[in-house]
Rosetta silent file (secondary structure, phi, psi, omega in degrees, C-alpha in Angstrom):
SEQUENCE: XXXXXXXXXXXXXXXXXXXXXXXXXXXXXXXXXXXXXXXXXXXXXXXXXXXXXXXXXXXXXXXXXXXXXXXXXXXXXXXXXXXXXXXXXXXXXXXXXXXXXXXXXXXXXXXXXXXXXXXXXXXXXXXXXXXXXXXXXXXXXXXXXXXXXXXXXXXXXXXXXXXXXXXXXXXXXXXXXXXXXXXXXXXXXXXXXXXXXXXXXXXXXXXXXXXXXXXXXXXXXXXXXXXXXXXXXXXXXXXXXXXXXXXXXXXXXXXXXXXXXX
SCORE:     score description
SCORE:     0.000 S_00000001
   1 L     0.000  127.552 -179.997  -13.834   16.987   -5.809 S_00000001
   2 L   -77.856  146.581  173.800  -12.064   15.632   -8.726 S_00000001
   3 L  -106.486  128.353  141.846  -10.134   12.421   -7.825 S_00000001
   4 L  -136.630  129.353 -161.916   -6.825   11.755   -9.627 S_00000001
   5 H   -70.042  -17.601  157.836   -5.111    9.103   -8.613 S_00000001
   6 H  -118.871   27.376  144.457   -2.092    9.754   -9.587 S_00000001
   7 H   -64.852  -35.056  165.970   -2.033   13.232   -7.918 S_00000001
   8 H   -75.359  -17.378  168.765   -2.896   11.410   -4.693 S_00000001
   9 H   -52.974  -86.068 -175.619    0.206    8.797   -5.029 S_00000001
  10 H   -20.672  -52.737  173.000    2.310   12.634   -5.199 S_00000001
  11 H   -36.231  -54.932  173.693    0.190   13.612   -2.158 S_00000001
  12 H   -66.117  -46.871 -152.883    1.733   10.550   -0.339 S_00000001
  13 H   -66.276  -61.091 -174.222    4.890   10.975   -1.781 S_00000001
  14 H   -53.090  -36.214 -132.537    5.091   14.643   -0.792 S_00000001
  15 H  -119.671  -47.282  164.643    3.350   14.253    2.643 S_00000001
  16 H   -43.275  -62.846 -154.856    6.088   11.234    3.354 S_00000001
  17 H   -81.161  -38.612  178.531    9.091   13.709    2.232 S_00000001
  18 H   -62.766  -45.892  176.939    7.717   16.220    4.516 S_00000001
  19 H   -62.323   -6.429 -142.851    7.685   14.220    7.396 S_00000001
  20 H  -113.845  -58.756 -173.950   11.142   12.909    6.545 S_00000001
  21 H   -84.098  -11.327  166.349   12.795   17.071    6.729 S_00000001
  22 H   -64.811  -37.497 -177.628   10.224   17.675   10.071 S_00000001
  23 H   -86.583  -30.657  144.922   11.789   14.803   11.953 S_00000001
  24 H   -13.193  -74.762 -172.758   15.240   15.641   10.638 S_00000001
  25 H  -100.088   11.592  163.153   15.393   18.511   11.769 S_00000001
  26 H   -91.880  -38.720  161.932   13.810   18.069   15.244 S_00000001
  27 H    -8.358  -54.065 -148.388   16.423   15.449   15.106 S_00000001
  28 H  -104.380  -74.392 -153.601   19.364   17.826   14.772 S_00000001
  29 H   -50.315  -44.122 -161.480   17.749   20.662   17.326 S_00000001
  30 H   -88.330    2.466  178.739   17.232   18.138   20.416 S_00000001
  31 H   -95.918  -58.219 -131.065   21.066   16.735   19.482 S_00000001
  32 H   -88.133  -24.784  175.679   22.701   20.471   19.423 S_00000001
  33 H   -59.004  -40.214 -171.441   20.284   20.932   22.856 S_00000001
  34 H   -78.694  -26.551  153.949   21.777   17.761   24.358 S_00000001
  35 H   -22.721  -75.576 -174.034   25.317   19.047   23.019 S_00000001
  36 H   -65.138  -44.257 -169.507   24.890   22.451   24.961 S_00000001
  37 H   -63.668  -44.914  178.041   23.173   20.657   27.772 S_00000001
  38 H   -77.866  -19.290 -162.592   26.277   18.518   28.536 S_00000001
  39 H   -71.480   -1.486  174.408   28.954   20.783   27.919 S_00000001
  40 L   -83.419   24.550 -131.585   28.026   22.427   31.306 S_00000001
  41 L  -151.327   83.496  177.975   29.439   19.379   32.662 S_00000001
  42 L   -47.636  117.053  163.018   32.886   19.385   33.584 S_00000001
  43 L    21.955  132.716  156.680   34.609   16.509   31.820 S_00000001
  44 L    57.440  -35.512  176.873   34.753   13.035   33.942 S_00000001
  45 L   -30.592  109.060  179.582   32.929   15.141   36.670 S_00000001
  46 L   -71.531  164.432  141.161   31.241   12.174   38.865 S_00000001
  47 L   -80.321  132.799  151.081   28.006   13.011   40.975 S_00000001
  48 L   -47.133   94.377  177.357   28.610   13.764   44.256 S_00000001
  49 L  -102.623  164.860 -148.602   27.025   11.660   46.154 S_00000001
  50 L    67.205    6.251  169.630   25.779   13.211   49.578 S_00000001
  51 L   -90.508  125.474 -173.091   26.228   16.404   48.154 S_00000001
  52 L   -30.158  -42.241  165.783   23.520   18.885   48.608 S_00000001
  53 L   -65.014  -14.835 -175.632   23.472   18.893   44.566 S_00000001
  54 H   -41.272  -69.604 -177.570   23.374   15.570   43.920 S_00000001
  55 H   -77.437    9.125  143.287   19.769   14.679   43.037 S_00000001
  56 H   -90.589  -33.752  179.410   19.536   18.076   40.898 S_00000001
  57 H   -63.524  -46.422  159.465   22.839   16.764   39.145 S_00000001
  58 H   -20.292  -71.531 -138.130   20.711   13.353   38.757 S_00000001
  59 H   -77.456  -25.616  171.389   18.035   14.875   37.455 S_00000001
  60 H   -36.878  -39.128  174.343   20.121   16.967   35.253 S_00000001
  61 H   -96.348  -24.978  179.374   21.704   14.048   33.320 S_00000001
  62 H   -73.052  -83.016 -176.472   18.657   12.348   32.880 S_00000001
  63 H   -11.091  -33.584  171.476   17.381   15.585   30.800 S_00000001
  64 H   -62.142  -56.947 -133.132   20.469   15.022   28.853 S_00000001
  65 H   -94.602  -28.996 -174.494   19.900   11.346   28.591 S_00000001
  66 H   -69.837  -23.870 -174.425   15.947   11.884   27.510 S_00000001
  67 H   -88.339  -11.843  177.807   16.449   14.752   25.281 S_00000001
  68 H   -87.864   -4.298  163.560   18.917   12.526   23.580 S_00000001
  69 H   -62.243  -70.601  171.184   16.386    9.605   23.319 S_00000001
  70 H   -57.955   -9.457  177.415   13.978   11.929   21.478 S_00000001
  71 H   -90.694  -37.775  156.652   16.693   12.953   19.267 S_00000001
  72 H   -50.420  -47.073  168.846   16.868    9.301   18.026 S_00000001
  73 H   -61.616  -19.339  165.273   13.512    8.730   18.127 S_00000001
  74 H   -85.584  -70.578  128.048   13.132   11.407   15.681 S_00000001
  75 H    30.866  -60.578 -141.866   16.438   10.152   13.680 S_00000001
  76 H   -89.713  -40.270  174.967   14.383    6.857   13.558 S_00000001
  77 H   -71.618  -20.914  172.477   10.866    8.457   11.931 S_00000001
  78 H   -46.886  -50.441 -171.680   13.294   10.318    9.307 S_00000001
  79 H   -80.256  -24.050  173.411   14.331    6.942    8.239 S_00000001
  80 H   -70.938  -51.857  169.723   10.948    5.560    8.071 S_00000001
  81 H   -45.088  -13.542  176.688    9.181    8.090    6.240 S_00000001
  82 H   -76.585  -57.657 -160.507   12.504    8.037    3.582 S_00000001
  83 H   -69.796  -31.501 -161.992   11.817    4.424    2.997 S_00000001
  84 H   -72.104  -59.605 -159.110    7.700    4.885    3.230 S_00000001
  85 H   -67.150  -47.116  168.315    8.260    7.702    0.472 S_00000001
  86 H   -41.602  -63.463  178.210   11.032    5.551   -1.629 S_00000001
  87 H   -54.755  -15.517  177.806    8.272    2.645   -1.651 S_00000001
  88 H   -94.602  -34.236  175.914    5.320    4.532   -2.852 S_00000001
  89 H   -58.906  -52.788  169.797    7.780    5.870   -5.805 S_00000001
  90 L   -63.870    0.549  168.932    8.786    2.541   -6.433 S_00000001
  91 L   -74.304   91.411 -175.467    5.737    0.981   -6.237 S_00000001
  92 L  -110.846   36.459 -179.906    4.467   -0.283   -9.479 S_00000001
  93 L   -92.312  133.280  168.151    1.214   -2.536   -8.596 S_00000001
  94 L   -54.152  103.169  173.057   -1.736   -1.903  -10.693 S_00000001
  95 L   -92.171  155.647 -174.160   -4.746   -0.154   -8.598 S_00000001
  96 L   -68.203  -26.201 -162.881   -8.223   -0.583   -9.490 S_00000001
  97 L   -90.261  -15.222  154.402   -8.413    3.206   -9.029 S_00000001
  98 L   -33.975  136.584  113.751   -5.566    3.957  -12.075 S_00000001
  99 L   -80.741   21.727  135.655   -7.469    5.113  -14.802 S_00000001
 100 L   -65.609   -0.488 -166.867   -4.908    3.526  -16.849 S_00000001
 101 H   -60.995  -33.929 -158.297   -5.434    0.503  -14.718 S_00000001
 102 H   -75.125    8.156 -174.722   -7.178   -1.231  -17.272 S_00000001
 103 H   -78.450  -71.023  175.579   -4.524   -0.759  -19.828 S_00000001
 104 H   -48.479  -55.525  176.771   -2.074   -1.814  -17.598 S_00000001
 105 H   -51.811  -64.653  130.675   -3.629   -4.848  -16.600 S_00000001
 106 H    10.022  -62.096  179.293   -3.835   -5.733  -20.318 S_00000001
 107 H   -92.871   -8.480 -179.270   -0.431   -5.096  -21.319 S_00000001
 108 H   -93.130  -32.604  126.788    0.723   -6.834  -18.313 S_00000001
 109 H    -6.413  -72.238  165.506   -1.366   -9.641  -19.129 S_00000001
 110 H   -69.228  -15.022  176.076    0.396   -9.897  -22.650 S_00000001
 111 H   -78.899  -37.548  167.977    3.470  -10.025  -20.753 S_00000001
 112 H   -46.248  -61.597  176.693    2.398  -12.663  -18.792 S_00000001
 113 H   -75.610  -32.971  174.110    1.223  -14.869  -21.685 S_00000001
 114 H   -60.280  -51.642 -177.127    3.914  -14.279  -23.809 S_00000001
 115 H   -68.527  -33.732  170.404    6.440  -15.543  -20.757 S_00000001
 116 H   -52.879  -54.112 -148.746    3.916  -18.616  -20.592 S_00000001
 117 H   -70.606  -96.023  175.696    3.967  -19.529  -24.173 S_00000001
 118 H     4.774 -101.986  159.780    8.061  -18.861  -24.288 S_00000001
 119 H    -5.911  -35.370 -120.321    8.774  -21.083  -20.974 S_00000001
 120 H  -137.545  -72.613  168.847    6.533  -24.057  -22.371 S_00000001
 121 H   -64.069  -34.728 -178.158    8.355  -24.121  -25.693 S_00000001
 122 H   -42.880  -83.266  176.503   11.632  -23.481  -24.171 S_00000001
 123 H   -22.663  -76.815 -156.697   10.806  -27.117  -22.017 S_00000001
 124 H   -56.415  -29.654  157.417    9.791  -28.649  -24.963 S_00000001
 125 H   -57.051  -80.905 -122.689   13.600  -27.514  -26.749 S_00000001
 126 H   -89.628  -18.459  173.877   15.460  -28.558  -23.686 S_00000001
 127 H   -82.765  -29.973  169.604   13.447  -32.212  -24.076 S_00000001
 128 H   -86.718  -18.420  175.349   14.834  -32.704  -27.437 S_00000001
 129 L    80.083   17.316 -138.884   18.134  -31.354  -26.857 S_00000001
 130 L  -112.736   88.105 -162.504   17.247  -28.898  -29.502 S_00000001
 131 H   -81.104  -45.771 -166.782   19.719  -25.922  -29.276 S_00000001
 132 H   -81.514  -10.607 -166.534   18.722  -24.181  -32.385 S_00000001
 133 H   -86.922  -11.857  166.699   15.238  -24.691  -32.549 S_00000001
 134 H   -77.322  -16.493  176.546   15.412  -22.807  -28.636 S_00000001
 135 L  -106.120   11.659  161.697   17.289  -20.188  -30.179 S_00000001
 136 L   -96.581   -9.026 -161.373   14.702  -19.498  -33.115 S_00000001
 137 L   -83.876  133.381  174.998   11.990  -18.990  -29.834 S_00000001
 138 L   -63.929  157.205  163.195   11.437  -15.262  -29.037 S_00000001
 139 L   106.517  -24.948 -144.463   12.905  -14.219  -25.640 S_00000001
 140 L   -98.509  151.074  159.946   15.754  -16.808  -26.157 S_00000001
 141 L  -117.695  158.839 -176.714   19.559  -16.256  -25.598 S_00000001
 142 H   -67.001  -55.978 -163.731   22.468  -18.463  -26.021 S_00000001
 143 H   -73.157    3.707 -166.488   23.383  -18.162  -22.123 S_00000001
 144 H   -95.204  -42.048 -155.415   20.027  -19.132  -21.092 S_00000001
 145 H   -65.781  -25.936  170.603   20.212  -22.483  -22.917 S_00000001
 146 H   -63.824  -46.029 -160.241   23.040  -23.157  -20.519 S_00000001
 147 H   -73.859  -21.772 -168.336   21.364  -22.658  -16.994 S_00000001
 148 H  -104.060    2.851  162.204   17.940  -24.669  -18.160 S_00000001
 149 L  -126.988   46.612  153.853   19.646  -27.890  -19.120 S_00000001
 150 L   -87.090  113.218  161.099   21.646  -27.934  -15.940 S_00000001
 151 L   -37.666  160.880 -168.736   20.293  -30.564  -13.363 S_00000001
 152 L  -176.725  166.421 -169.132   18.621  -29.110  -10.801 S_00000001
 153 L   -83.215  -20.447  154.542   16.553  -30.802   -8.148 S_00000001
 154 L   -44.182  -46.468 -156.959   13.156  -30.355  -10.545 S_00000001
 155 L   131.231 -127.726  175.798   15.046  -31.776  -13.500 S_00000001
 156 L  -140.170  149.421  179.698   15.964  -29.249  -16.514 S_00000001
 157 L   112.930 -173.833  156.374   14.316  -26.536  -18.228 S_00000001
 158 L   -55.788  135.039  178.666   11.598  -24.292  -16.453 S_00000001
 159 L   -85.834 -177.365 -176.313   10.395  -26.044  -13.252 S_00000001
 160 H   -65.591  -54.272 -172.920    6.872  -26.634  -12.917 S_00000001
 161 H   -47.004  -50.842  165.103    6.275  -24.259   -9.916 S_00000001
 162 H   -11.748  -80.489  179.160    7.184  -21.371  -12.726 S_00000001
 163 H   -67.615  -46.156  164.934    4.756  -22.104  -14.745 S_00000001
 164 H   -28.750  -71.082 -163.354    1.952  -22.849  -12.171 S_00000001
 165 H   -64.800  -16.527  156.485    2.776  -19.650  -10.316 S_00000001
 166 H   -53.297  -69.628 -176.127    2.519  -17.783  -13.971 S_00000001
 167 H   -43.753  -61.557  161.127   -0.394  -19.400  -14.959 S_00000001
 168 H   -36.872  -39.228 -155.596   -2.019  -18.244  -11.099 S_00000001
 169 H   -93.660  -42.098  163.077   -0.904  -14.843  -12.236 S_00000001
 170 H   -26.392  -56.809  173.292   -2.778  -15.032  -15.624 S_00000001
 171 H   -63.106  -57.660  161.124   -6.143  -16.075  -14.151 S_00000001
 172 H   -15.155  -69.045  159.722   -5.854  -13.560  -11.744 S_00000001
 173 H   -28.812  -65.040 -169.693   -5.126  -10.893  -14.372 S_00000001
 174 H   -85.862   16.030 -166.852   -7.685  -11.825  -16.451 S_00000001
 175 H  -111.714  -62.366  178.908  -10.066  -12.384  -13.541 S_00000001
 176 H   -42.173  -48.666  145.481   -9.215   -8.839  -12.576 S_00000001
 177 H   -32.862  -64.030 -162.453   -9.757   -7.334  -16.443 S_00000001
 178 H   -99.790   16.304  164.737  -13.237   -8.693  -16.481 S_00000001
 179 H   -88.332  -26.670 -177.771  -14.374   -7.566  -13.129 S_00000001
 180 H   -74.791  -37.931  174.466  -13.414   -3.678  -14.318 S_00000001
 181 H   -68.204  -46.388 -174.453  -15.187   -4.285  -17.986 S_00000001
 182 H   -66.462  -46.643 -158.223  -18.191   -5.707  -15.750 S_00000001
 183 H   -76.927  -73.663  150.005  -18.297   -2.843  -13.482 S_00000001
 184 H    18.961  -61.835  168.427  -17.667   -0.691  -16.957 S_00000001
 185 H   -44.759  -61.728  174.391  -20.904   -2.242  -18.528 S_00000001
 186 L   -98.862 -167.717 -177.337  -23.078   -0.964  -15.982 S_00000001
 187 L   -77.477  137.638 -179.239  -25.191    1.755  -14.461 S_00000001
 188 L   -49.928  148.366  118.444  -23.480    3.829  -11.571 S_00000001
 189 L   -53.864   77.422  148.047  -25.567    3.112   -8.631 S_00000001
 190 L   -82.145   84.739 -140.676  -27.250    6.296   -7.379 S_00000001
 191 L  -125.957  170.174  159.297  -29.836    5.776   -5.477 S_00000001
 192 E  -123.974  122.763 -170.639  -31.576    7.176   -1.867 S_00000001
 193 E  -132.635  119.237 -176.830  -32.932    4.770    0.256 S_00000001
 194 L    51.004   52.316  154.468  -34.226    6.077    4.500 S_00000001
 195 L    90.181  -18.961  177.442  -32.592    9.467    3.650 S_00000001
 196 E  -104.109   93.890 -167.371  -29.487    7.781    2.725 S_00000001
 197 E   -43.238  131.077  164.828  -27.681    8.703   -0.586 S_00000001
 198 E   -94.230  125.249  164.202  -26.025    5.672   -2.183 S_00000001
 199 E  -132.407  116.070  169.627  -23.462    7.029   -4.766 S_00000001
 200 E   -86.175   90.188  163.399  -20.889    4.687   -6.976 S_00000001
 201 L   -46.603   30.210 -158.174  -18.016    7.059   -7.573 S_00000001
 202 L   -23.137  -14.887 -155.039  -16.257    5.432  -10.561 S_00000001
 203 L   -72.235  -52.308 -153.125  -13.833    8.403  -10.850 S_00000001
 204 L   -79.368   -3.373 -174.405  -12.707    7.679   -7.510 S_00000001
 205 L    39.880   63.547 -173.263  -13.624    3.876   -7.357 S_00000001
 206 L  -125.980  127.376  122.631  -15.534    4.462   -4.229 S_00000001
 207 E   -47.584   83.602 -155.899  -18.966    3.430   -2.778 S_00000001
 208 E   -93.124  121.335  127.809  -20.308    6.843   -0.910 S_00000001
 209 E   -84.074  148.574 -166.038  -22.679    6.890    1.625 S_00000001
 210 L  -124.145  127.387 -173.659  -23.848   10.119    2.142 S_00000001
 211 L  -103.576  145.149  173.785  -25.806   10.801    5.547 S_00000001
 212 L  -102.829   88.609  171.664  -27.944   13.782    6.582 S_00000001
 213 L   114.438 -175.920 -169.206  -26.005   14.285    9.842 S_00000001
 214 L   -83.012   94.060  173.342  -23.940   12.244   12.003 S_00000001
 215 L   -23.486  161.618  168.270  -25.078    8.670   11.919 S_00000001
 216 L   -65.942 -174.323 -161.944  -26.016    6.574   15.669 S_00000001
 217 H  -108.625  -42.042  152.279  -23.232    5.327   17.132 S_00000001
 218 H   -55.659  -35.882  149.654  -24.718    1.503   16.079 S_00000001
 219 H   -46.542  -60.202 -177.365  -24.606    2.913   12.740 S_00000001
 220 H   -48.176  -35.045 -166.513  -21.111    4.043   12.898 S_00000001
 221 H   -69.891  -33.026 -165.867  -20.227    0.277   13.891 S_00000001
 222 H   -88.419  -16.912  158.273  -22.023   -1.860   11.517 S_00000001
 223 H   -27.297  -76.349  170.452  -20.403    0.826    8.769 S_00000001
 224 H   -53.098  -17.382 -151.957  -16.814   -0.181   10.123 S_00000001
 225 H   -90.572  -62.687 -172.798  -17.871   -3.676   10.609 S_00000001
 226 L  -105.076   43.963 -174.070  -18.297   -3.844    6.832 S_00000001
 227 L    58.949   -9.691  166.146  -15.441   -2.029    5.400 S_00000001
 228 L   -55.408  161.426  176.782  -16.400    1.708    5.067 S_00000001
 229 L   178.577  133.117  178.672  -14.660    4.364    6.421 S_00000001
 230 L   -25.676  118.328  157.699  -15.264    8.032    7.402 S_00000001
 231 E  -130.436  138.540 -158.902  -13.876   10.295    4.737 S_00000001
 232 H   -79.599  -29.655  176.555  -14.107   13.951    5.621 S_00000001
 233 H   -18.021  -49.362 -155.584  -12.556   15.232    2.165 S_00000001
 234 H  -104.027  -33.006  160.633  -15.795   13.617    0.771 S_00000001
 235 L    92.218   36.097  175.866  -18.028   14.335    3.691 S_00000001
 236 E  -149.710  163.322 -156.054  -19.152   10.400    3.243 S_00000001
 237 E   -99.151  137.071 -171.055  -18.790    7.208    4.617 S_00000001
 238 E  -164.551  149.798  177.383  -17.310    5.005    1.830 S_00000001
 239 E  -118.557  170.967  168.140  -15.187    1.574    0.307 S_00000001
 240 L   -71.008  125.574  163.109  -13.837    0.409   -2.785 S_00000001
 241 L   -30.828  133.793 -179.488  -16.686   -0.830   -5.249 S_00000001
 242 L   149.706  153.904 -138.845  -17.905   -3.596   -5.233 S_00000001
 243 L   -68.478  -10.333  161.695  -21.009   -6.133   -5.495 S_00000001
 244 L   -90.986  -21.050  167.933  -20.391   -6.669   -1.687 S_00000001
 245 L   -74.259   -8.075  170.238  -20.143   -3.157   -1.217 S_00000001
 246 L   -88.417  -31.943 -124.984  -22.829   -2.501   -3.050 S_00000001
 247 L  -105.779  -44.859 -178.557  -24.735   -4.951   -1.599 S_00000001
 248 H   -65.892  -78.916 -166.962  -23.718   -4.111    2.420 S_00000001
 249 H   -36.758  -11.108 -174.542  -24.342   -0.289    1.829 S_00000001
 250 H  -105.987  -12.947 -173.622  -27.828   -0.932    0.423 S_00000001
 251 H   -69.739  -48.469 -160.859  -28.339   -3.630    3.639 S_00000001
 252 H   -73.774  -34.709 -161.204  -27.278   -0.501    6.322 S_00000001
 253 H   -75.560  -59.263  152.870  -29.172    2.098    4.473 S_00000001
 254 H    -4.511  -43.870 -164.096  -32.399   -0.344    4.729 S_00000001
 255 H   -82.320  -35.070  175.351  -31.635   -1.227    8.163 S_00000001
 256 H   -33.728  -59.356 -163.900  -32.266    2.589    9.101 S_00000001
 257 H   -61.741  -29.288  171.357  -35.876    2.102    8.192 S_00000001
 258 H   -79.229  -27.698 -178.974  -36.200   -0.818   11.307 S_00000001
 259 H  -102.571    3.815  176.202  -34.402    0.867   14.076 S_00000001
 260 H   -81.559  -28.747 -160.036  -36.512    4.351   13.745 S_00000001
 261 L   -74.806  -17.200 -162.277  -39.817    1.875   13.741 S_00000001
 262 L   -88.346    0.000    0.000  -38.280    0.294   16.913 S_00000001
């Protein structure tokens, strides 16, 4: 199966939007039911009570009042699945599983550093009182020089948290960048160890186990236990890559070899 990753975002998107005109339009059907269902209902018409009809007239409006409950309740998954579909369009965090991620991360990076370096000199303008030499700085506008030497409960200029939490997102970045060049570097793991295929999927940034047959039921657990999970697409049990993921999947397939001996 080829993975592309960003045919499966569309997959979501699409899968979302479907769910969004299914609930719709059960939506609309159990309202035009509850519609018809009252109008046989004279106006203001009480229940009788003590009348041989009563507790079918009861039960009557509660059909009414239930099918119009599910017509909300349907109303209500319409609206989630709009926003659940809006948010995956809108959703522009870098996955390990892009192949563009590593681009992205990169150029995202430079944005990042650029915004440091900017910020840092800006401070050092706003310490000097130095309007033109902040307006020779890339990045800089005339209205910004107002708002950063405005008191503030920090002082003036960029506060500190700014830069900290920038600086957090820089290591991070670049923490991120050289775990994908490291993984990059080396050899896929494919390996079989007690019958059990090990495979490192790069396309798909996956960890496969591949089983001949339906694992024990102690199997299944320490699997889940340690982040895999059943995928049937793939007909393997599998995680995101990585050196613990590498490291648990070569522990369970190992482990095989102790509980047949037992």
């Amino acid at each position: 199966m080829k993975h592309d990753f960003h045919q499966r975002k569309q997959n979501r998107i699409e899968y979302a939007e479907n769910h969004v005109a299914k609930n719709e339009a059960e939506s609309d059907q159990l309202y035009l039911r509850t519609k018809a269902m009252s109008s046989v209902i004279p106006m203001g018409q009480p229940i009788l009570v003590g009348h041989h009809s009563e507790s079918r007239d009861r039960n009557y409006r509660e059909k009414i009042d239930n099918t119009m409950g599910r017509s909300v309740a349907a109303g209500k998954k319409a609206e989630y699945y709009a926003e659940r579909a809006q948010s995956i369009k809108e959703n522009d965090a870098i996955f390990s599983d892009d192949p563009e991620a590593l681009l992205e991360l990169e150029q995202k990076l430079a944005v990042l550093k650029g915004t440091q370096v900017f910020m840092k000199a800006a401070n050092r303008m706003v310490k000097r009182n130095d309007l033109e030499g902040f307006l020779k700085l890339k990045f800089a506008k005339a209205e910004m020089w107002g708002e950063l030497t405005t008191p503030e409960w920090w002082g003036v200029g960029f506060p500190p948290f700014r830069l900290t939490n920038n600086n957090a997102s820089i290591k991070r970045i670049e923490k991120r960048i050289a775990g994908l060049k490291s993984i990059a570097d080396t050899i896929a793991v494919h390996v079989v160890i007690n019958g059990v295929r090990i495979f490192e999927n790069r396309e798909a940034n996956r960890l496969q186990l591949f089983f001949d047959g339906k694992p024990a039921a102690e199997v299944i657990k320490r699997l889940k236990q340690h982040g895999f999970r059943w995928c049937r697409s793939e007909v393997a049990w599998q995680r995101h890559i990585s050196n613990n993921a590498i490291y648990w999947g070569r522990q369970i397939a190992q482990g095989l070899a102790v509980q047949s001996s037992n």
